[in-house]
mmJSON file of the N, C-alpha and C atoms, coordinates in Angstrom:
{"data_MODEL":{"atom_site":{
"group_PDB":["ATOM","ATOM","ATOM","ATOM","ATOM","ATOM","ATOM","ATOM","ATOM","ATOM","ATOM","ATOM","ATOM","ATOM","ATOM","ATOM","ATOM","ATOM","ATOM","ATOM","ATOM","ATOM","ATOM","ATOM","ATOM","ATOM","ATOM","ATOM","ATOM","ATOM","ATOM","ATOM","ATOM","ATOM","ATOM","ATOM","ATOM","ATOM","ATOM","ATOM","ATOM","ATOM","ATOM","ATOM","ATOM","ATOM","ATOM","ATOM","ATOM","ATOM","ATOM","ATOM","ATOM","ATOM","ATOM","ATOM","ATOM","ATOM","ATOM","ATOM","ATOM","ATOM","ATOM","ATOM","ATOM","ATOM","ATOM","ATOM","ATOM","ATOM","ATOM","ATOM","ATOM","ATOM","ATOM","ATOM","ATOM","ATOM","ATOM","ATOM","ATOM","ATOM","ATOM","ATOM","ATOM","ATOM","ATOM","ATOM","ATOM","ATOM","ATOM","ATOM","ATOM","ATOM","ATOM","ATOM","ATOM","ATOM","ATOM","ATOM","ATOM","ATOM","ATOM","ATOM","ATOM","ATOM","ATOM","ATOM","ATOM","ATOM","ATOM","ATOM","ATOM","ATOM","ATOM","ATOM","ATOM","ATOM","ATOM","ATOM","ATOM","ATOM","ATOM","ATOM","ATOM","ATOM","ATOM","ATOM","ATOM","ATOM","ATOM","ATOM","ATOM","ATOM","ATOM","ATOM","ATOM","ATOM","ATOM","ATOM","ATOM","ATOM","ATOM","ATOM","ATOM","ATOM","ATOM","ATOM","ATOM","ATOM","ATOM","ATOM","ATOM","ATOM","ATOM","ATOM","ATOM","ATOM","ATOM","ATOM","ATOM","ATOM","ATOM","ATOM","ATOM","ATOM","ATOM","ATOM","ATOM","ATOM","ATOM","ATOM","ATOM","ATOM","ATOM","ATOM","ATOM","ATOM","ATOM","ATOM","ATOM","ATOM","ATOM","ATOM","ATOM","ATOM","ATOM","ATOM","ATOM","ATOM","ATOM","ATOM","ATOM","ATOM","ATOM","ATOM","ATOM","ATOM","ATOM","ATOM","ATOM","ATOM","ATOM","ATOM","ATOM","ATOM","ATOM","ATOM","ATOM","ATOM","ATOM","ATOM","ATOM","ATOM","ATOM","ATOM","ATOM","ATOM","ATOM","ATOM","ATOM","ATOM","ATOM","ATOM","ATOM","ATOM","ATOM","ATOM","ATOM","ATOM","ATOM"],
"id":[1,2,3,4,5,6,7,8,9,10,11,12,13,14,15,16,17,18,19,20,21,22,23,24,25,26,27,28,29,30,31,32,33,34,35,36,37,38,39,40,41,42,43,44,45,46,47,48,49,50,51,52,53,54,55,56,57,58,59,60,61,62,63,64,65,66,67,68,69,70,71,72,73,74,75,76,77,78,79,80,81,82,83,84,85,86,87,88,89,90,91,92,93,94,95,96,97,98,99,100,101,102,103,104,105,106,107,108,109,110,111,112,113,114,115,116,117,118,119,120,121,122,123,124,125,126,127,128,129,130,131,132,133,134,135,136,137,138,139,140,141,142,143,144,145,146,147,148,149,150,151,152,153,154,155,156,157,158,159,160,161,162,163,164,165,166,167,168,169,170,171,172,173,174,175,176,177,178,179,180,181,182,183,184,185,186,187,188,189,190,191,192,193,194,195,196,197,198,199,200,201,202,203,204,205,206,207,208,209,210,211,212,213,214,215,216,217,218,219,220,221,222,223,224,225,226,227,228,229,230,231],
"type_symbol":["N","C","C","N","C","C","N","C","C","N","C","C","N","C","C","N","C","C","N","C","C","N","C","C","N","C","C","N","C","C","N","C","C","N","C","C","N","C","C","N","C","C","N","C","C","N","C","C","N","C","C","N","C","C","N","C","C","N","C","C","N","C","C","N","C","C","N","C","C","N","C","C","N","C","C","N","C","C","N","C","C","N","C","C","N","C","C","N","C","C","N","C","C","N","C","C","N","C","C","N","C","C","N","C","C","N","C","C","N","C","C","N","C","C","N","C","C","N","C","C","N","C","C","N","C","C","N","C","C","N","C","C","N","C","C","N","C","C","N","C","C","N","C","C","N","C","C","N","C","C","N","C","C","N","C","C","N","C","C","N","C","C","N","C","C","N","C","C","N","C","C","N","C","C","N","C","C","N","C","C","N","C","C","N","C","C","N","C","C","N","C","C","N","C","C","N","C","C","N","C","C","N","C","C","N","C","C","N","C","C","N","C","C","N","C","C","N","C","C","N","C","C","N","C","C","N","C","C","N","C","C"],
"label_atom_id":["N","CA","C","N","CA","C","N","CA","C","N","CA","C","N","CA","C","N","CA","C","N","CA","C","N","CA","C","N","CA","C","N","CA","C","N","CA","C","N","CA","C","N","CA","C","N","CA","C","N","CA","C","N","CA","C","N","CA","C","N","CA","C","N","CA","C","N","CA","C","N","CA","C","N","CA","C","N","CA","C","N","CA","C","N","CA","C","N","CA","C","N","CA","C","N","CA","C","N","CA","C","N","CA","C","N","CA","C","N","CA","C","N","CA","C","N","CA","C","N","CA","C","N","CA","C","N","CA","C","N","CA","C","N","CA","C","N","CA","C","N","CA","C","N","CA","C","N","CA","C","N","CA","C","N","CA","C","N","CA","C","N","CA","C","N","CA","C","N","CA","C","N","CA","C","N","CA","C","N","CA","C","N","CA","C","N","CA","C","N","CA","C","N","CA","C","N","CA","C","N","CA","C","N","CA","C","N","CA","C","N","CA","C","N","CA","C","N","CA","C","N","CA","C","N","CA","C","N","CA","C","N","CA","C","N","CA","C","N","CA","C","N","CA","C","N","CA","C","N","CA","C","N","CA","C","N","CA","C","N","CA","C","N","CA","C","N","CA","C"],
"label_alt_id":[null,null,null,null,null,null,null,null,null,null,null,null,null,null,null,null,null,null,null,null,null,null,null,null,null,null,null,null,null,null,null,null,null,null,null,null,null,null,null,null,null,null,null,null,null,null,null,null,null,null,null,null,null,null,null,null,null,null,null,null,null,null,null,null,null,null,null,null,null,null,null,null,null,null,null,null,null,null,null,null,null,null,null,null,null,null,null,null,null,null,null,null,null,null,null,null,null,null,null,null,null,null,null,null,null,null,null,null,null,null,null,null,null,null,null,null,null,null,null,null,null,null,null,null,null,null,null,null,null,null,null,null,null,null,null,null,null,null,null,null,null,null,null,null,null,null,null,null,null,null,null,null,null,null,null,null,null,null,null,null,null,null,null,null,null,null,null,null,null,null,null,null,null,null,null,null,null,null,null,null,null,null,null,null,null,null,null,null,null,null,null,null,null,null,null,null,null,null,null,null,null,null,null,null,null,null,null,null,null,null,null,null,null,null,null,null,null,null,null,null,null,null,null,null,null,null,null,null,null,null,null],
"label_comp_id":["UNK","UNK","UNK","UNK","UNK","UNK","UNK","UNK","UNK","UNK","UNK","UNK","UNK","UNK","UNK","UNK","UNK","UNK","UNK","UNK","UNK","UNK","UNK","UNK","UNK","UNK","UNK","UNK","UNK","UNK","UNK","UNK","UNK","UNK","UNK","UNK","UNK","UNK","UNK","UNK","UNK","UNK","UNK","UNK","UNK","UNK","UNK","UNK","UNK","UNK","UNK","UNK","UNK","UNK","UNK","UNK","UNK","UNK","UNK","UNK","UNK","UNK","UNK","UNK","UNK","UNK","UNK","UNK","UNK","UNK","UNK","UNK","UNK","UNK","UNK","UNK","UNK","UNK","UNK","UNK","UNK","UNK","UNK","UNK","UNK","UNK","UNK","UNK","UNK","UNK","UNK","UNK","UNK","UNK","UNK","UNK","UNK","UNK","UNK","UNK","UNK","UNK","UNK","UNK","UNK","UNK","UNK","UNK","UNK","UNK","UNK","UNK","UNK","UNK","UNK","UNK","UNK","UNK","UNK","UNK","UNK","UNK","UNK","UNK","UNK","UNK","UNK","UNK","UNK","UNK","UNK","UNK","UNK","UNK","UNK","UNK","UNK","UNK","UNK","UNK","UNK","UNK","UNK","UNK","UNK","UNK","UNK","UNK","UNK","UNK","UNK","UNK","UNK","UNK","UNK","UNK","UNK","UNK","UNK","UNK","UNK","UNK","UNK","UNK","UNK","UNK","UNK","UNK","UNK","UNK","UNK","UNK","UNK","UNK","UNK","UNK","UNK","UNK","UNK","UNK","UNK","UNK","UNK","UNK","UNK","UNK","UNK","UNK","UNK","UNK","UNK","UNK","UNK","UNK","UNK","UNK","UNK","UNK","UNK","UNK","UNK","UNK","UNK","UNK","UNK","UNK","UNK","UNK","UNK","UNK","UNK","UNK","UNK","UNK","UNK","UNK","UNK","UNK","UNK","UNK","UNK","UNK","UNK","UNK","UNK","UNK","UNK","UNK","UNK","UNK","UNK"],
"label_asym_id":["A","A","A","A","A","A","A","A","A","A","A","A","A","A","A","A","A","A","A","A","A","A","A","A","A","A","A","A","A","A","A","A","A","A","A","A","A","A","A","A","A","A","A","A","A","A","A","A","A","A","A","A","A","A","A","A","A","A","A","A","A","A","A","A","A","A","A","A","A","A","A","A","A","A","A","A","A","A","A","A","A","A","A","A","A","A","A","A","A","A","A","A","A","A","A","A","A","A","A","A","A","A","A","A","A","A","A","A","A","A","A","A","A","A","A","A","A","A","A","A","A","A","A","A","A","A","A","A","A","A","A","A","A","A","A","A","A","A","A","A","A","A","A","A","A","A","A","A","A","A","A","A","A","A","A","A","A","A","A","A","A","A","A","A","A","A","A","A","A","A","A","A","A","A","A","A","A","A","A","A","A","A","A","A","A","A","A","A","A","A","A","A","A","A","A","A","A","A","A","A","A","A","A","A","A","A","A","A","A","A","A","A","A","A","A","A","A","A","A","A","A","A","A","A","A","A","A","A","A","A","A"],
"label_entity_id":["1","1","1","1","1","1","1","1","1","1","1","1","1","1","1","1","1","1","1","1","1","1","1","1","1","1","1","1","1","1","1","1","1","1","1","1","1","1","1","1","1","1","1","1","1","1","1","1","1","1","1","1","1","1","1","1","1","1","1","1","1","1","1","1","1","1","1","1","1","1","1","1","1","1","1","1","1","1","1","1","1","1","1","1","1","1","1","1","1","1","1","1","1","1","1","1","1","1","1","1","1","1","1","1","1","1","1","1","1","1","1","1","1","1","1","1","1","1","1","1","1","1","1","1","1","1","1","1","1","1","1","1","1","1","1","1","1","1","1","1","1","1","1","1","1","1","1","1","1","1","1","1","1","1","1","1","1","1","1","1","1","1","1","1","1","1","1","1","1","1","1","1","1","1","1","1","1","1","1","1","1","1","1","1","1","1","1","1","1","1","1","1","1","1","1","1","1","1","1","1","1","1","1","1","1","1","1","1","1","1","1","1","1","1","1","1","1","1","1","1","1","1","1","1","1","1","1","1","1","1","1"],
"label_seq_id":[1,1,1,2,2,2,3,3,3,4,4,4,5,5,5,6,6,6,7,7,7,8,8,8,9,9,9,10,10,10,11,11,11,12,12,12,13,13,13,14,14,14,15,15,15,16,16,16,17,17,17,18,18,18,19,19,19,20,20,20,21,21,21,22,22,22,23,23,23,24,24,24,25,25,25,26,26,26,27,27,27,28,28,28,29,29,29,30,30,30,31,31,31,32,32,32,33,33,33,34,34,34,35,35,35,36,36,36,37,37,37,38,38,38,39,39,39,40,40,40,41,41,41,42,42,42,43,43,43,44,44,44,45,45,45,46,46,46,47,47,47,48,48,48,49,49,49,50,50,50,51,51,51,52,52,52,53,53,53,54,54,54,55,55,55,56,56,56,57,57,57,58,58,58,59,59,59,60,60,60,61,61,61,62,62,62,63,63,63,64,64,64,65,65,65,66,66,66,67,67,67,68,68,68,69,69,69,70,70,70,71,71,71,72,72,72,73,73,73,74,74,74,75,75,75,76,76,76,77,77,77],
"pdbx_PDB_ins_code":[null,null,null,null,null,null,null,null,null,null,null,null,null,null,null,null,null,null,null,null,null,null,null,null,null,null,null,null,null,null,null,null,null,null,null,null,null,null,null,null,null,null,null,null,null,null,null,null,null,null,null,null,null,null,null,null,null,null,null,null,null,null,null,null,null,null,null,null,null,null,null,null,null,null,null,null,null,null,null,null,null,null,null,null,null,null,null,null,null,null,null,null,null,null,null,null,null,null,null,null,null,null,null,null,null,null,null,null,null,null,null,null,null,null,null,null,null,null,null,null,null,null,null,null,null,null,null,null,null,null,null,null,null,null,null,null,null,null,null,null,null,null,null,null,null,null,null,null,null,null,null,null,null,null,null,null,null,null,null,null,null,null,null,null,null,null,null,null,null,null,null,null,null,null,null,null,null,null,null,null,null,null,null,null,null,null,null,null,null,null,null,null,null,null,null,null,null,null,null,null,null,null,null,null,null,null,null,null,null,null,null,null,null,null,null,null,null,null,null,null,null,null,null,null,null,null,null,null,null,null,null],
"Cartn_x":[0.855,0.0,0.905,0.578,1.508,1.2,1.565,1.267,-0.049,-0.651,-1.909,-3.143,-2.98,-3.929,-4.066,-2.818,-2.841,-3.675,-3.466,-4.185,-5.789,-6.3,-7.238,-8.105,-7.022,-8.109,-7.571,-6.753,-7.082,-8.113,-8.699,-9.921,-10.834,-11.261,-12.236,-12.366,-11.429,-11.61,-11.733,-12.0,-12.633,-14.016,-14.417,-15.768,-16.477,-15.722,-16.417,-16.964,-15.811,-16.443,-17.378,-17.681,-18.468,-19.955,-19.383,-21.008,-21.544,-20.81,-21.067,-21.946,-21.653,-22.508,-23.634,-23.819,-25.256,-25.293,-25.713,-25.874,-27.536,-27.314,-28.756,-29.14,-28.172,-28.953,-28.795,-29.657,-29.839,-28.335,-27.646,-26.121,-25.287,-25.101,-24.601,-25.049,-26.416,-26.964,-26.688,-26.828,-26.443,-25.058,-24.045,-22.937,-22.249,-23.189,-22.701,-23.495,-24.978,-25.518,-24.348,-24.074,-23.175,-22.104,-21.064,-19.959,-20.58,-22.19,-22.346,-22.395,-23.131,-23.556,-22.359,-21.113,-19.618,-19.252,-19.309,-18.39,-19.773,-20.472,-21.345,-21.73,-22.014,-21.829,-22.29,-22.537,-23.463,-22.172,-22.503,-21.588,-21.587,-22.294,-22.1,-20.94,-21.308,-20.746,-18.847,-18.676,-17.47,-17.084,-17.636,-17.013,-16.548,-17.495,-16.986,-15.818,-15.732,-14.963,-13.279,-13.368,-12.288,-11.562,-12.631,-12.418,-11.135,-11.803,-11.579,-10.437,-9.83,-8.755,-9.185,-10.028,-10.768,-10.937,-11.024,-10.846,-10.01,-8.834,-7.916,-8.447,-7.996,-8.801,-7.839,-8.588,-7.808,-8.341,-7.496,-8.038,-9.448,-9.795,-11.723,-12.417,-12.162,-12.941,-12.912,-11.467,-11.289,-12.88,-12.9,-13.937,-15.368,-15.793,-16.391,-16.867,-15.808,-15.78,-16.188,-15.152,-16.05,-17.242,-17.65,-18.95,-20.272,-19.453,-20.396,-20.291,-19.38,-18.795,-19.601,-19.459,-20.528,-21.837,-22.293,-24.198,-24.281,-23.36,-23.443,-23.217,-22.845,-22.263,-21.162,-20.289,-18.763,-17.719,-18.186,-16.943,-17.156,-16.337,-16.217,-16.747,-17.275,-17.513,-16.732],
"Cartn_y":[-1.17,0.0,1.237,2.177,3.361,4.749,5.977,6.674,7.186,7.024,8.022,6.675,5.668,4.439,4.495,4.542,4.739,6.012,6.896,8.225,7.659,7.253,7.192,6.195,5.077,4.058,4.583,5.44,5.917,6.745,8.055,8.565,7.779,6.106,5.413,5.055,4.815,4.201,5.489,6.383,7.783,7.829,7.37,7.959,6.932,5.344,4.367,4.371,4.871,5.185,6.271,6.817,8.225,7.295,6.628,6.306,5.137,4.167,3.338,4.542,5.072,5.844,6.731,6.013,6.644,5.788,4.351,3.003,2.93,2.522,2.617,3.335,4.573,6.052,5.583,6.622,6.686,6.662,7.71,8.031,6.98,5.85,4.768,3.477,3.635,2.83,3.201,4.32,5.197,4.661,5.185,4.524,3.335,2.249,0.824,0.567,1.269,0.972,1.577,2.516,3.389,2.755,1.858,0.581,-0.084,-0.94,-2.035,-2.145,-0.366,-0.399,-0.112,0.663,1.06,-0.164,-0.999,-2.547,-3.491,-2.987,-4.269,-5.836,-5.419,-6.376,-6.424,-6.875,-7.137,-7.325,-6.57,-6.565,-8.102,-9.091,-10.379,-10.957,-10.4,-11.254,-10.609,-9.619,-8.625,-9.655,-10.098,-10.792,-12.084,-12.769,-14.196,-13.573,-12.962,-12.36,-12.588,-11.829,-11.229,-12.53,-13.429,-14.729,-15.724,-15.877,-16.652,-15.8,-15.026,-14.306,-13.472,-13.223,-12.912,-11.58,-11.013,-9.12,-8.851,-7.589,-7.101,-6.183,-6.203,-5.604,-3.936,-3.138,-1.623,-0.804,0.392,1.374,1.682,1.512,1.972,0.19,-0.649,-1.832,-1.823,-1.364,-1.3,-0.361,0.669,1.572,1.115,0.188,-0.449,-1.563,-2.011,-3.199,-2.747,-1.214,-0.262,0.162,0.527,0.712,-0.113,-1.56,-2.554,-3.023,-3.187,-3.131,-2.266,-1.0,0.034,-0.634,-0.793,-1.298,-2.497,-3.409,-4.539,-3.982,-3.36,-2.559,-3.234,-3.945,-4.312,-3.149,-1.606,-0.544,0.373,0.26,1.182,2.694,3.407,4.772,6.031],
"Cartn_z":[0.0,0.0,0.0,-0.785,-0.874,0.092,0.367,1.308,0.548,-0.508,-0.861,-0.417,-0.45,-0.313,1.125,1.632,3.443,3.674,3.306,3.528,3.756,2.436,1.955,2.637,3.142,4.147,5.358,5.959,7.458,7.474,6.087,6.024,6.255,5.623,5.468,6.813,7.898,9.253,9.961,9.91,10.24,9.984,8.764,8.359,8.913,8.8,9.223,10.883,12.196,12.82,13.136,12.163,12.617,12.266,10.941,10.28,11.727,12.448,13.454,14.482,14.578,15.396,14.845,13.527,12.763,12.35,12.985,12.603,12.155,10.708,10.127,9.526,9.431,8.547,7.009,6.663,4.941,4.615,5.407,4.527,3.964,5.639,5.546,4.296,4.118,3.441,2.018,1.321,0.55,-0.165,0.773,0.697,0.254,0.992,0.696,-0.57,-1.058,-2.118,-3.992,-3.238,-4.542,-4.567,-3.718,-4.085,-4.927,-4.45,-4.904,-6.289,-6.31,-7.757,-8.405,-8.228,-8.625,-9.256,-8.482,-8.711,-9.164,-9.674,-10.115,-9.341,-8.253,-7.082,-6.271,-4.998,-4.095,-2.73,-1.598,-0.361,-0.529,-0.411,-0.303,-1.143,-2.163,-3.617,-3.167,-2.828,-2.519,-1.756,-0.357,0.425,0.132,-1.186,-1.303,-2.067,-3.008,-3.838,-3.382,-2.194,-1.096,-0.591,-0.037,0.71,-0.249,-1.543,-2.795,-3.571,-2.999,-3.661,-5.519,-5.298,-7.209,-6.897,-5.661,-5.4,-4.527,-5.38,-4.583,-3.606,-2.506,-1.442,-1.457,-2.32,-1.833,-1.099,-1.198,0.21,-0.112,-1.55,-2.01,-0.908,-1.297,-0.756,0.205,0.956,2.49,3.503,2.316,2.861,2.919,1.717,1.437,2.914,2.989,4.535,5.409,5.403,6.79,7.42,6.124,5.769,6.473,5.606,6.056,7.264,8.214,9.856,10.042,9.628,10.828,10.284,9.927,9.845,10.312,10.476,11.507,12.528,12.935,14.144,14.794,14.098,14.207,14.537,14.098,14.35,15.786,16.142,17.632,17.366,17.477,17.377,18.323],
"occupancy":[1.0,1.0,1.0,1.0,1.0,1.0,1.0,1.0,1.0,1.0,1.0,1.0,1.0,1.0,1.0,1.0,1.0,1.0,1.0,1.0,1.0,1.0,1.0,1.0,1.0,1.0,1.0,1.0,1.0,1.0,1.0,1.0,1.0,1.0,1.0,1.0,1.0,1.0,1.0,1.0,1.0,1.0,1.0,1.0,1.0,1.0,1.0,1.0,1.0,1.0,1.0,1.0,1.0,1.0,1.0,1.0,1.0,1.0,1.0,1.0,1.0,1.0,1.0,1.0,1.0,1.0,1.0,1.0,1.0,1.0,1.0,1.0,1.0,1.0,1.0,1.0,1.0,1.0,1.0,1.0,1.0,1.0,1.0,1.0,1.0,1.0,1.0,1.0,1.0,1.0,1.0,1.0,1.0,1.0,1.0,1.0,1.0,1.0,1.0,1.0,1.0,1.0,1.0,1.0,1.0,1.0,1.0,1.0,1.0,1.0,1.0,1.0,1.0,1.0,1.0,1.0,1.0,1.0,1.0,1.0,1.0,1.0,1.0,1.0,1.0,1.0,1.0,1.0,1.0,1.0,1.0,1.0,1.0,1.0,1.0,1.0,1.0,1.0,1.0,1.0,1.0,1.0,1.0,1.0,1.0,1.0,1.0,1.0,1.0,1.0,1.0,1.0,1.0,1.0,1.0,1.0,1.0,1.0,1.0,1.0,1.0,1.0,1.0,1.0,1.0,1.0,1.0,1.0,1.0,1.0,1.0,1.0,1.0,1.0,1.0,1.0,1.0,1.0,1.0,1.0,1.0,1.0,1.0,1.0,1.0,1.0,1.0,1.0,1.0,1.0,1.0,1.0,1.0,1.0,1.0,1.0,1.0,1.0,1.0,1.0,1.0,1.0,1.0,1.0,1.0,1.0,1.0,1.0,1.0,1.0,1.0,1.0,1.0,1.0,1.0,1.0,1.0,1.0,1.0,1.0,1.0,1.0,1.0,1.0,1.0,1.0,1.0,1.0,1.0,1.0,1.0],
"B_iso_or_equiv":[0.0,0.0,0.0,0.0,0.0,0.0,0.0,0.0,0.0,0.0,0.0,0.0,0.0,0.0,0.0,0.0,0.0,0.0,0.0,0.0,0.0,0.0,0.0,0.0,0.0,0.0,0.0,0.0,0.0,0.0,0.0,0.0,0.0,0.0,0.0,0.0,0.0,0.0,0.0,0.0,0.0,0.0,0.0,0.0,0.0,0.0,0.0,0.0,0.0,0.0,0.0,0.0,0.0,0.0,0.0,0.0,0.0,0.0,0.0,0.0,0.0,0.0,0.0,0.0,0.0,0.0,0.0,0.0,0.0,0.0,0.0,0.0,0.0,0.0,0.0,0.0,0.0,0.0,0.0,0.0,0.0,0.0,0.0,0.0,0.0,0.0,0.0,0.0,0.0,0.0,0.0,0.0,0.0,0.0,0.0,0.0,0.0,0.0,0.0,0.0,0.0,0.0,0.0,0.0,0.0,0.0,0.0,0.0,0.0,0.0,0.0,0.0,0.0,0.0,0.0,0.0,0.0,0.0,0.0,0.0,0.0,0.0,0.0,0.0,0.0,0.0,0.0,0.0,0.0,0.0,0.0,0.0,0.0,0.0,0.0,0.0,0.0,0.0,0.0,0.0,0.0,0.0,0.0,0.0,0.0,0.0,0.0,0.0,0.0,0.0,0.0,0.0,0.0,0.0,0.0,0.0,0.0,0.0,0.0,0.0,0.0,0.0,0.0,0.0,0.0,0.0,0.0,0.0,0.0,0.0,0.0,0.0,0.0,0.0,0.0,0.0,0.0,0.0,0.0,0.0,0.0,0.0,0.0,0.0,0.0,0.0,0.0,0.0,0.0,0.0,0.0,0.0,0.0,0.0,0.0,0.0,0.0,0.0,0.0,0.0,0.0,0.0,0.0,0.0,0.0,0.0,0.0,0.0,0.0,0.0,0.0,0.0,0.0,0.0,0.0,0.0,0.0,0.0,0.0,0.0,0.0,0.0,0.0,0.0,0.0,0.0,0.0,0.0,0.0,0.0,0.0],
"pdbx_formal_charge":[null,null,null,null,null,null,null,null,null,null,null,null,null,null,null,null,null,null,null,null,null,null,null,null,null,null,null,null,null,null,null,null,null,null,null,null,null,null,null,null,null,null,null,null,null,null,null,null,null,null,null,null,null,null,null,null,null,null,null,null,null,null,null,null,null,null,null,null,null,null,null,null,null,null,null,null,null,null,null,null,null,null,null,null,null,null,null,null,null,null,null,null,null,null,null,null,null,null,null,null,null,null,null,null,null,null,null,null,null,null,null,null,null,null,null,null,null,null,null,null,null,null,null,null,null,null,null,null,null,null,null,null,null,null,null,null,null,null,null,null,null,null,null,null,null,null,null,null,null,null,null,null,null,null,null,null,null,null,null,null,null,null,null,null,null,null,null,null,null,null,null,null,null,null,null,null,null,null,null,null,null,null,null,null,null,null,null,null,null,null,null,null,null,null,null,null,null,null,null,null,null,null,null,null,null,null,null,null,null,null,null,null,null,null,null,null,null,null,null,null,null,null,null,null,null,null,null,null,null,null,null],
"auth_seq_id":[1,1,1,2,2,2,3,3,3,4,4,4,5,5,5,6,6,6,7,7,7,8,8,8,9,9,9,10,10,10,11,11,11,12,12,12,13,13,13,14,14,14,15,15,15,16,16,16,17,17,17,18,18,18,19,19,19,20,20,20,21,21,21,22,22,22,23,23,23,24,24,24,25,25,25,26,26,26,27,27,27,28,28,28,29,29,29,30,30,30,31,31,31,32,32,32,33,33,33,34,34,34,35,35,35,36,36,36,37,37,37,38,38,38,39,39,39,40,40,40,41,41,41,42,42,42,43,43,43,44,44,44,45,45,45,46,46,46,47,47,47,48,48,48,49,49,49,50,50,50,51,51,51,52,52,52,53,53,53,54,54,54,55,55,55,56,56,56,57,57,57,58,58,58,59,59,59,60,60,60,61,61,61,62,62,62,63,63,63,64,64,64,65,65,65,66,66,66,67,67,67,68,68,68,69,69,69,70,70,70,71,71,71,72,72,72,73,73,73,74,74,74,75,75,75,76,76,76,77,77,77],
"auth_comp_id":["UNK","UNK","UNK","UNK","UNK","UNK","UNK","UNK","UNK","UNK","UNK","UNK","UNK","UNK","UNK","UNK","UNK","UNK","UNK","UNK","UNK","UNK","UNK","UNK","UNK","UNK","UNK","UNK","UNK","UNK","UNK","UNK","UNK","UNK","UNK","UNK","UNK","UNK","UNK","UNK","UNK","UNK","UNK","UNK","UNK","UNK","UNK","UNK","UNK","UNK","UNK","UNK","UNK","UNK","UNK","UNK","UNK","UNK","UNK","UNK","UNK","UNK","UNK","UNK","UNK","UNK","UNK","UNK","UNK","UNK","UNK","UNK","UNK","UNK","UNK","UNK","UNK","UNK","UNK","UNK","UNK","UNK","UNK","UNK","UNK","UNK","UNK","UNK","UNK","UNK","UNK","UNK","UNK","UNK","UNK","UNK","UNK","UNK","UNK","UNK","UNK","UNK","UNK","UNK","UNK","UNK","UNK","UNK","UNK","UNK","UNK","UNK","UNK","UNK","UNK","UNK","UNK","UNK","UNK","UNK","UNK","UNK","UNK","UNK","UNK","UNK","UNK","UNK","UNK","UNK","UNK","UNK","UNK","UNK","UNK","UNK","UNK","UNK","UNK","UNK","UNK","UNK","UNK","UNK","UNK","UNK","UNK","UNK","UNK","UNK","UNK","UNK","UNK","UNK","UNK","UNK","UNK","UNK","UNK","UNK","UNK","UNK","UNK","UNK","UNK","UNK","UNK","UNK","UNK","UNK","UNK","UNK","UNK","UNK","UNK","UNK","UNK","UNK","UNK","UNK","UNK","UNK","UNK","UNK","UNK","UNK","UNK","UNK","UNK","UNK","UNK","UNK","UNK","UNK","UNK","UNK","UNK","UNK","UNK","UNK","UNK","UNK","UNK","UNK","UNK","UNK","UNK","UNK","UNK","UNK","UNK","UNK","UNK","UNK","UNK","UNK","UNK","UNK","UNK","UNK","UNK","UNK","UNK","UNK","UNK","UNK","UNK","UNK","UNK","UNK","UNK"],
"auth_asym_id":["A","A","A","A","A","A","A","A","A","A","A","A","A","A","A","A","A","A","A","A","A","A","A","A","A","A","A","A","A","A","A","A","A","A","A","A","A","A","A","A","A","A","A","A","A","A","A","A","A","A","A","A","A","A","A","A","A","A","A","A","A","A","A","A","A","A","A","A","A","A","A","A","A","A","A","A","A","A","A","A","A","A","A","A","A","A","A","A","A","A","A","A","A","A","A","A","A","A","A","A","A","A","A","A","A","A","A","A","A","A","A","A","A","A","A","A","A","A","A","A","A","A","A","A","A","A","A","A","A","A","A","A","A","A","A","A","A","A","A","A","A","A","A","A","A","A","A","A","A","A","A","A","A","A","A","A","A","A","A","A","A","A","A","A","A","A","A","A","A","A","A","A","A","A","A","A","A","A","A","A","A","A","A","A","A","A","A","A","A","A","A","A","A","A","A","A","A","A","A","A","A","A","A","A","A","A","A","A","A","A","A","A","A","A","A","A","A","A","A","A","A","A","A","A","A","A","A","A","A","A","A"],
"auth_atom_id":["N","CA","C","N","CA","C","N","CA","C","N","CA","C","N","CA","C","N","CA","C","N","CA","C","N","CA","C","N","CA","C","N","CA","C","N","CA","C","N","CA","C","N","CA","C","N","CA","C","N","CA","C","N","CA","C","N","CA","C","N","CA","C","N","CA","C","N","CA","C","N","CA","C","N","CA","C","N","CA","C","N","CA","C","N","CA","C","N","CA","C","N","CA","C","N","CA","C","N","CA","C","N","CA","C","N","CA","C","N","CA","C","N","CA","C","N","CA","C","N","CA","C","N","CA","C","N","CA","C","N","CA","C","N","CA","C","N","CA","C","N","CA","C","N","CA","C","N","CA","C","N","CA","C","N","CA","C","N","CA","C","N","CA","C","N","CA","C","N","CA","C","N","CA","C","N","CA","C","N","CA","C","N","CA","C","N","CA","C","N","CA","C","N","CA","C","N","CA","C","N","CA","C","N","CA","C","N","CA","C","N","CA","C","N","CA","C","N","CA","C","N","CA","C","N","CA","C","N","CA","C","N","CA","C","N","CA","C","N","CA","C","N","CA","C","N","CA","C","N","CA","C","N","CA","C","N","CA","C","N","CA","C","N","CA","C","N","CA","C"],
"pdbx_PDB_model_num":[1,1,1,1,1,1,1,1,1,1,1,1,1,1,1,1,1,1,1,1,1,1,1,1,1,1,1,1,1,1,1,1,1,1,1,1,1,1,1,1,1,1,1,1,1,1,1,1,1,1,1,1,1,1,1,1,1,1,1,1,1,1,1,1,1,1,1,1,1,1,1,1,1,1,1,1,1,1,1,1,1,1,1,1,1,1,1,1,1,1,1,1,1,1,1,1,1,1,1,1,1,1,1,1,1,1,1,1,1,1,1,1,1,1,1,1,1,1,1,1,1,1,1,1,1,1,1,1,1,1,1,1,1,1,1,1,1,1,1,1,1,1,1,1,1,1,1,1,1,1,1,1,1,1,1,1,1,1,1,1,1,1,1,1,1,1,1,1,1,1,1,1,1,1,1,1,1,1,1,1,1,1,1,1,1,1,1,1,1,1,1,1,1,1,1,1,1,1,1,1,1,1,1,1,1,1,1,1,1,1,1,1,1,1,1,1,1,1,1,1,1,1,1,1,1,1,1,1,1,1,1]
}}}
């Protein structure tokens, strides 16, 4: 990972805890809907994806994960 990808997923683990503490809002939902549709994909399909080595996980997917952690409510706020 290079210093602009690092940047970019320490932003995402910023936004991710803010969104954990607006667990459920439109924004959050919003969010994970505009990846899915970005990448032609489904949070599910991302994760088998990820599992099975067939998606490189970058600082955009990383955010993506976050995302989906805060609406499970997996992220600390």
């Amino acid at each position: 990972m290079n210093d602009s990808e690092f940047q970019t997923a320490t932003s995402a683990l910023v936004d991710g805890s803010r969104a954990a503490r607006e667990k459920g809002s439109p924004s959050l939902e919003r969010r994970i809907r505009a990846f899915e549709m970005r990448y032609e994909m489904t949070s599910d399909e991302l994760r088998r994806r990820l599992a099975s080595g067939d998606q490189a996980e970058t600082a955009e997917i990383c955010e993506w994960l976050l995302l989906l952690a805060a609406r499970e409510g997996r992220v600390a706020g």
